[in-house]
C-alpha positions in Angstrom: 0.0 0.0 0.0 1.3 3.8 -0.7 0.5 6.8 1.2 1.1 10.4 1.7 2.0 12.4 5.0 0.8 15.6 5.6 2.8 17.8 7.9 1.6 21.7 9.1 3.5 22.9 11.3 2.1 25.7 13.1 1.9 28.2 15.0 2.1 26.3 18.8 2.2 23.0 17.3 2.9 21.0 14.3 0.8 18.0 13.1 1.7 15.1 10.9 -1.1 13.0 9.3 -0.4 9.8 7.3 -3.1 9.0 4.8 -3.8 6.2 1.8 -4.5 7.0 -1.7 -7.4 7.3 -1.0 -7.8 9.6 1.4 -8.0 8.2 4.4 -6.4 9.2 7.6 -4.6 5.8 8.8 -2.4 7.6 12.0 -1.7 11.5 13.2 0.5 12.7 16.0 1.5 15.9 17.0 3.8 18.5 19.5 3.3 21.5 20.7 6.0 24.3 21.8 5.9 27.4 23.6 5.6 30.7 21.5 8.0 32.9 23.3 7.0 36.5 24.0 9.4 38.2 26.4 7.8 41.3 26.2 4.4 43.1 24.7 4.2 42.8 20.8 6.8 40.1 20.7 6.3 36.8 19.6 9.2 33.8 18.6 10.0 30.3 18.7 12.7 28.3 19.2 13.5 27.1 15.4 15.5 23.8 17.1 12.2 23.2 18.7 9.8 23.4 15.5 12.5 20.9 13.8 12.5 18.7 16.4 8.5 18.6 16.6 8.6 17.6 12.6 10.9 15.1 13.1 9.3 13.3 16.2 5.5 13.5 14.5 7.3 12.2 11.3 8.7 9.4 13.2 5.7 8.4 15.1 3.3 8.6 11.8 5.7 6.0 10.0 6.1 3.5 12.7 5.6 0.6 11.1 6.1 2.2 7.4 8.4 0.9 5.2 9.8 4.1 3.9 9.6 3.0 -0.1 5.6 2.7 0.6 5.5 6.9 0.9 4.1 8.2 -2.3 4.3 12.1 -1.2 5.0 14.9 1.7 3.5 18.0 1.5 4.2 20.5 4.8 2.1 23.7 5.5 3.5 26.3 7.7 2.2 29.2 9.9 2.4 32.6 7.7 5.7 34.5 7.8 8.5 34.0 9.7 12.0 34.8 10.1 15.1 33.0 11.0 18.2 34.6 10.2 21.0 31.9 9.9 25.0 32.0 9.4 26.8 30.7 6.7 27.1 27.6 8.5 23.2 27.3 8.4 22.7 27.3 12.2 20.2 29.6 13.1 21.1 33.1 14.8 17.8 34.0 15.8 14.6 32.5 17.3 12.0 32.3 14.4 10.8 35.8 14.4 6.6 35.1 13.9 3.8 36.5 11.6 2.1 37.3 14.8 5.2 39.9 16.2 3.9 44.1 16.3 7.0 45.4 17.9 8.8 46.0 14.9 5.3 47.9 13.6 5.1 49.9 16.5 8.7 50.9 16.4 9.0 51.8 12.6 6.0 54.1 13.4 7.3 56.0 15.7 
C-alpha cells in the first residue's frame, strides 16, 4: 500500500497525518511548543524546537512504514517568519513570527 503524509506545522504545534491514496487518515501525532513572548508585541519560537517537533510526529506517523511505501509529503507552515542563519546554516535567531507588532510599533514612531 502507498501513502502520503501531511505535515503543518504551526503556530504552537505541528501536526503530521499519514493517509492512503485514497484519502484516508490511517495515524496522526503531534507536538506542541511554547511561543515565546518576552515582552508586549513580541512573539518567537525556538526554530531547534519546531525541527524537532517535525521530526518526532514524522517518526511516530511512520512507525511501522516501510519508507519505499511513501508516495508524497507535503508541509504547510504558519504565515511568515523569520530566522536569520549564518553561513554555516545554524540559526542566529529564534524564528521571528507572523504574529510579532514590535517591529510595527517601532517603525511608526
Amino acid at each position: 500500500m502507498k501513502y502520503i503524509i501531511g505535515i503543518d506545522i504551526g503556530t504552537t504545534s505541528t501536526k503530521c497525518v499519514l493517509y492512503d491514496q485514497k484519502g484516508t487518515v490511517i495515524t496522526h501525532a503531534d507536538a506542541g511548543y511554547q511561543l515565546i513572548q518576552t515582552e508586549p508585541g513580541m512573539a518567537e519560537e525556538d526554530p531547534d524546537e519546531i525541527f524537532q517537533a517535525v521530526l518526532t510526529t514524522l517518526k511516530q506517523v511512520m512507525n511501522g512504514i516501510e519508507p519505499d511505501d511513501l508516495s508524497g509529503v507535503s508541509f504547510s507552515t504558519a504565515m511568515h517568519s523569520l530566522i536569520l542563519m549564518d553561513e554555516n546554516d545554524h540559526p542566529l535567531t529564534r524564528a521571528i513570527t507572523w504574529q510579532i507588532t514590535v517591529l510595527l510599533s517601532t517603525l511608526m514612531n
